[in-house]
N, C-alpha and C positions, 0 to 999 in steps of 0.2 A: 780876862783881857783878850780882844782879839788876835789872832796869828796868820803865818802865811805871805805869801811872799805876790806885793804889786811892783810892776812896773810900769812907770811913768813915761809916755812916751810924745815930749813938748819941745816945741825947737825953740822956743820964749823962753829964756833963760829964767826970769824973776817967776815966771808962773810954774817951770817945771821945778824949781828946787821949793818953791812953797805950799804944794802938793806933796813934793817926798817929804818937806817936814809935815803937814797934818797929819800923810798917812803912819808916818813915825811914831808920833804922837800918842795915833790909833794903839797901836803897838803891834804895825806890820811892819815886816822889813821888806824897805823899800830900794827900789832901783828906779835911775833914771836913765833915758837916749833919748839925744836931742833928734836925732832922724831916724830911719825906719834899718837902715843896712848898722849901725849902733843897737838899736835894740833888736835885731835877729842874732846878733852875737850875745846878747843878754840869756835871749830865749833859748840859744844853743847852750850857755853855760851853767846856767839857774833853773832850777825846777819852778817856773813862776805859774803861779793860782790865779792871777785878774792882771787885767791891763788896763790902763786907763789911758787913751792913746789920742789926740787930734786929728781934726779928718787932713786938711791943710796942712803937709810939712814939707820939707826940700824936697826931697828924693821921693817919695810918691804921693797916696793917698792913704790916709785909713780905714776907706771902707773894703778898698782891695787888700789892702795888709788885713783886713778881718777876715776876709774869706780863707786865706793863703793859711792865714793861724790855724781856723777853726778846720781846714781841710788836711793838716801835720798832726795836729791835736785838742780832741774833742775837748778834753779835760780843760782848757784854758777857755776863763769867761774873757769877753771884751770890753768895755766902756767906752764910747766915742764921744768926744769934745767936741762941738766947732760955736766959731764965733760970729755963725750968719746960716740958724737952721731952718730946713726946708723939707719939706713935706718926701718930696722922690727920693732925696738923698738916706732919712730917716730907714724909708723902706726897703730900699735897695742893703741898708745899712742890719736891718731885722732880715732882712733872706740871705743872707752875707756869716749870718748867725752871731752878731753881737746882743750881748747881754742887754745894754740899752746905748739910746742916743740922748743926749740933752744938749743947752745950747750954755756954754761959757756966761758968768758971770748970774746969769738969770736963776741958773739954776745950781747955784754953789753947797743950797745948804741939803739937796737931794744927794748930793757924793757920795758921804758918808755912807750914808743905811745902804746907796747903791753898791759900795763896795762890800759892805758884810753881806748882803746878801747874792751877791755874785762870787764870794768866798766860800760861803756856804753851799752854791751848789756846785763846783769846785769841786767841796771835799768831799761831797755825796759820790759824784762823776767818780773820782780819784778809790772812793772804798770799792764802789760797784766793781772798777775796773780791776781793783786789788782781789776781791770774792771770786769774781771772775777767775782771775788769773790761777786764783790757789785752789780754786775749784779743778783747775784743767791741769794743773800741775800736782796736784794729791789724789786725783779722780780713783776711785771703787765704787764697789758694787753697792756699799752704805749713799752713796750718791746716788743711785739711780730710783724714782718716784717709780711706785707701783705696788700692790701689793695684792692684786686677780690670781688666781690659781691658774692660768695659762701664763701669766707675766713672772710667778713667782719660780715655777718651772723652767722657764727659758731662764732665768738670772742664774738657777742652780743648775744648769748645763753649762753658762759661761765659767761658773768659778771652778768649777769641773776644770773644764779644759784650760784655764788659766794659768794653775800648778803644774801644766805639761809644756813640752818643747812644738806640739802641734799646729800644724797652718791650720787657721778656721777660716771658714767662708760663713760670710754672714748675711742671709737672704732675709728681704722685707722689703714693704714700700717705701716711697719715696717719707721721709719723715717720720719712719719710725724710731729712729735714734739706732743704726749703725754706728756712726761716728762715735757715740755713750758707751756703747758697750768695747766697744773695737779698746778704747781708753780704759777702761776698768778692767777689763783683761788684763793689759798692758799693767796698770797696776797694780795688779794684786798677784802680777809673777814674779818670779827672779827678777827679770828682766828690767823689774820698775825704777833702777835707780839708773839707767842708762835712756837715750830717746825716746820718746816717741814721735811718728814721722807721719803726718797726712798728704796723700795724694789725691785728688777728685781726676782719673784719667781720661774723663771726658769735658776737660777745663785746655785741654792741648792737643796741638794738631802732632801729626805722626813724629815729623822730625823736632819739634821743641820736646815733645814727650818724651822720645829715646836722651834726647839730652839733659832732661831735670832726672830723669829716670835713675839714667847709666852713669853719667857725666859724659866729659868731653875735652879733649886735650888741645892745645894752642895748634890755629892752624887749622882744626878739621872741616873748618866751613868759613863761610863768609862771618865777619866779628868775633869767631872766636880769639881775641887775641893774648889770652890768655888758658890756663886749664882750668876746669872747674871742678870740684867732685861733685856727683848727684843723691840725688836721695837717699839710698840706696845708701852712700859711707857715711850718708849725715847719718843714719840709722844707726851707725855698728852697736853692736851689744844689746841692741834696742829692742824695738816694735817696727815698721813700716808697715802701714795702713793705706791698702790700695782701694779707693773709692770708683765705684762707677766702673768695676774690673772687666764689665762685659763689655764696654769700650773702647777699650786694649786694640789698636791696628792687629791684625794677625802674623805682618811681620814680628812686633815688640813681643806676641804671645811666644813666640819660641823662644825669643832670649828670656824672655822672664823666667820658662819653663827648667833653659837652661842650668838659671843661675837656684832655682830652688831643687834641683838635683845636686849641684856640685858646691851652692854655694858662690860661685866665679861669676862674674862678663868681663866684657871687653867694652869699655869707652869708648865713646864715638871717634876716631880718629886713630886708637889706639893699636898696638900688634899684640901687647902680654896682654891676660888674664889679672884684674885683680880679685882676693878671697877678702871677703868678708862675712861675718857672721851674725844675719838677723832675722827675725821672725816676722814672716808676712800674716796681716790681718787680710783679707779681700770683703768686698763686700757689694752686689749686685740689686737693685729693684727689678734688674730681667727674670725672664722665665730662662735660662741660663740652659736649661737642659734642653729645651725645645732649640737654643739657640746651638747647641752641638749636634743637635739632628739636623739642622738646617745646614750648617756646616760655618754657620758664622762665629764658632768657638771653639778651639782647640777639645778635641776629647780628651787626649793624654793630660793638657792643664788642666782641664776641668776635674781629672781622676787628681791630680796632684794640689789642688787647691781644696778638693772635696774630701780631704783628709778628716775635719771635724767641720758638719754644717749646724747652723744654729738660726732657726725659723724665728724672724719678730713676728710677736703678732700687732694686726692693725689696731688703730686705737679702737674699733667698734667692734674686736672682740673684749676688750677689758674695758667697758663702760664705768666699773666702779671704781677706776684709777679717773676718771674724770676730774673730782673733785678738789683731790691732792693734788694732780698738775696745775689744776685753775689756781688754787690756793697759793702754791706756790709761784708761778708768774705773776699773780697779783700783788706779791712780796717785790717780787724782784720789779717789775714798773711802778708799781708806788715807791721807790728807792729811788728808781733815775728819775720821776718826774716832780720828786718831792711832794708828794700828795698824802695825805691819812684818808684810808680809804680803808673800812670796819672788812668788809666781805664783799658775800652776794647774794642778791636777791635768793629765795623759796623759784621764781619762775625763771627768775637768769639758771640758773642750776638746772631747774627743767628742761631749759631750751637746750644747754649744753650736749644733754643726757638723751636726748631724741636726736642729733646731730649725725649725719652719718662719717664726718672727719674725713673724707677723702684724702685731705694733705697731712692726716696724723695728728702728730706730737705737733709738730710744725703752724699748721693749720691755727691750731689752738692756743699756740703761743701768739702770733699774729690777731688774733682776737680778742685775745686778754688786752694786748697791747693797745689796741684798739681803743678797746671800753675805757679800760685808765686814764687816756686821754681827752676821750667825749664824760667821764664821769663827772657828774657834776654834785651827789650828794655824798653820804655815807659810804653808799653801798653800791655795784654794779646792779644793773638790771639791765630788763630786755630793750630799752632803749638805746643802753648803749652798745647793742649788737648792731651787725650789720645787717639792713634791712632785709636782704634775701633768706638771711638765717633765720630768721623770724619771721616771717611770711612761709615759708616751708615748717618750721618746726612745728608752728602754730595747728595747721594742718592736722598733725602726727597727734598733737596734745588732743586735739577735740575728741579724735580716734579713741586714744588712749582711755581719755576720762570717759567716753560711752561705756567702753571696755568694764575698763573700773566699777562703774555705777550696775550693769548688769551684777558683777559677781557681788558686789552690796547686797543688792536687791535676795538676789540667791540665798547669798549665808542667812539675811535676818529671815526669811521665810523658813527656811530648812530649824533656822531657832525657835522661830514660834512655833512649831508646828512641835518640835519636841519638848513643850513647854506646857501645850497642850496634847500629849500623848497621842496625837494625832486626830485630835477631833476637831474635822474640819471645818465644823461649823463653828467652832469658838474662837480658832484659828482668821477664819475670813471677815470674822467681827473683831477679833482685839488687828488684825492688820488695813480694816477699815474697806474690807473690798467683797466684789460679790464673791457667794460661792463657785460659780461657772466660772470665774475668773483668775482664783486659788486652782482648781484644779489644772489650769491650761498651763496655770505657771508651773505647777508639780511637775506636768508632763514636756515643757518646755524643759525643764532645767531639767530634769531627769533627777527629781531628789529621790534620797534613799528614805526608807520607811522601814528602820531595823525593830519597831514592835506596832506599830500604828496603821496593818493592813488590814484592818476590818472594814470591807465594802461601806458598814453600813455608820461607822463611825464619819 
């Protein structure tokens, strides 16, 4: 029997309670609000899976109550009612992100299957968001995709330095999954049953920075009118993960510098010191060192965060983790967008595999995402790339297969000819070619002749 929780949202009294009885019936538990400021108190006290809402009610509209939903929370589908439908209203109604539009009475006996399957993707939304969650909430190194001998290296440096009290600094490009490891460190230390804390320092300007940073006490500026604590105590016992650290104002670089000496700062506004006790992750896509010759990075922090560094490598040195990360994004979008989708293509895989990834992990995840959505059979294929990606890969492949085709050509020559003991007349008859033409290829490829040197063979 079906489950999960709709709410009815109909200012028509006989029409809203005979809707919560079919969907009752269904065997959902239903809620009704006769207006829209009645059902945001619904939506505030009930975990609700579908709406089935009216566009026409007193107090406003339901295509804007659909936008306002769907922009609080993804997880909730919508259904819109009305009883005079029209074309602009429909579409404004789909880019607003409701599940569907139909029109009252005409369309009664489409409800139903409407609501089970706006349930259904619902609970799909609802697990993704829960995998999700407990993904980033249980994160190790058992989570991280890869398994290249330059990839397998870097993960056994991090769990290395995991079991220590150690600052790491984590240098890579943009999208090679800092963020992954900075978390799996974090988990797999002591440390893991207390915070962990992400900052992107180049997400804020100097002074909001010192203030999520440090905190900031009632009074110290314009609106603070309250204290706040920052990052920083939200951390205690924890991890704090400073992203994009070559960003850091060069004021903040000394108090930071400060506080991973002693442990202490001082809040914005404040006179004491407070001590807290947490371990900073950092993490840069600069050239960091070049950026302390220049003088745009403290050298002293840059010694005191260079405590333990840990090089990503880019996704185009570990091409044969390719595969696995495709395979796995293609799990995880065929989940959000409810699709059965087998794999991928023999030449989708190809084109991945000649890709040069500039944006990484990243890049690649964006692309999968992609395909999933343009996928229309079974399986991904080079269709459903993005066409520049394919028009360059293509390039690389033709290259490649020349490549390929010579060293064929070579081995079976080099076979035949040791097949034939090196007689190269018999040789240029069972390979179907002239003599003069066997020999340029000998001298081309530079084949070996470990018994078969007789001139006259």
């Amino acid at each position: 029997m079906p489950y999960g929780n709709v709410l009815v949202i109909e200012d028509e009294t006989k029409i809203r309670l005979l809707l919560k009885r079919i969907l009752s019936l269904e065997g959902y538990t239903a809620y009704e609000a006769a207006d829209l400021r009645l059902a945001a108190q619904v939506v505030k006290s009930e975990e609700i899976d579908v709406i089935v809402c009216d566009v026409k009610l007193p107090d406003g509209d339901g295509i804007e109550f659909t936008r306002l939903i769907k922009t609080s929370s993804n997880n909730i589908e919508i259904i819109l009612l009305t009883a005079f439908g029209n074309i602009a209203d429909s579409v404004q109604a789909m880019r607003n992100g409701a599940f569907d539009y139909i029109t009252k009475g005409d369309d009664n006996e489409k409800l139903i299957p409407l609501v089970s399957n706006a349930m259904e993707k619902a609970r799909l939304q609802k697990r993704v968001r829960q995998l999700e969650e407990q993904a980033m909430k249980d994160f190790n190194f058992d989570s991280i995709i890869g398994k290249s001998p330059v990839f397998t290296e870097t993960i056994s440096l991090a769990k290395k330095v995991a079991l220590t009290e150690a600052t790491v600094l984590l240098l890579g490009e943009t999208g090679t999954g800092k963020e992954l490891f900075a978390r799996a460190i974090h988990g797999s230390s002591p440390r893991a049953v207390y915070p962990f804390v992400a900052l992107n320092c180049s997400a804020f300007t100097k002074g909001l920075l010192e203030s999520e940073l440090f905190g900031h006490k009632a009074g110290a500026f314009t609106g603070a009118i309250k204290d706040k604590k920052g990052l920083i105590e939200g951390a205690k016992g924890g991890t704090l993960f400073l992203d994009e650290i070559g960003e850091l104002h060069v004021d903040l670089q000394a108090k930071l510098l400060r506080f991973l000496e002693t442990s202490e700062f001082i809040k914005v506004g404040d006179i004491k010191s407070t001590k807290v006790n947490v371990r900073i992750i950092a993490a840069t896509n600069r050239d960091i060192e070049n950026d302390v010759k220049e003088g745009k990075f403290r050298k002293d922090l840059f010694y005191r965060l260079n405590a333990f560094t840990i090089q990503l490598p880019p996704l185009r040195d570990r091409k044969q983790d390719i595969h696995m990360l495709a395979e796995y994004y293609l799990r995880i979008f065929s989940l959000k967008t409810n699709q059965t989708i087998e794999g991928m293509s023999k030449s989708f895989l190809e084109h991945l595999k000649l890709h040069d990834w500039k944006g990484n992990i990243r890049e690649l995840k964006n692309v999968i995402e992609r395909a999933v959505i343009l996928a229309t059979g079974p399986q991904l294929t080079i269709e459903n790339l993005p066409v520049e990606l394919q028009n360059t890969n293509y390039k690389k492949l033709i290259s490649r297969s020349t490549l390929d085709l010579s060293t064929m050509e070579k081995t079976h020559i080099q076979q035949v000819l040791n097949h034939t003991r090196g007689n190269k007349a018999e040789a240029a008859k069972l390979l179907n070619i002239g003599l003069t033409t066997l020999y340029r290829k000998i001298e081309e490829y530079n084949l070996n002749q470990p018994y078969w040197n007789n001139p006259d063979l």
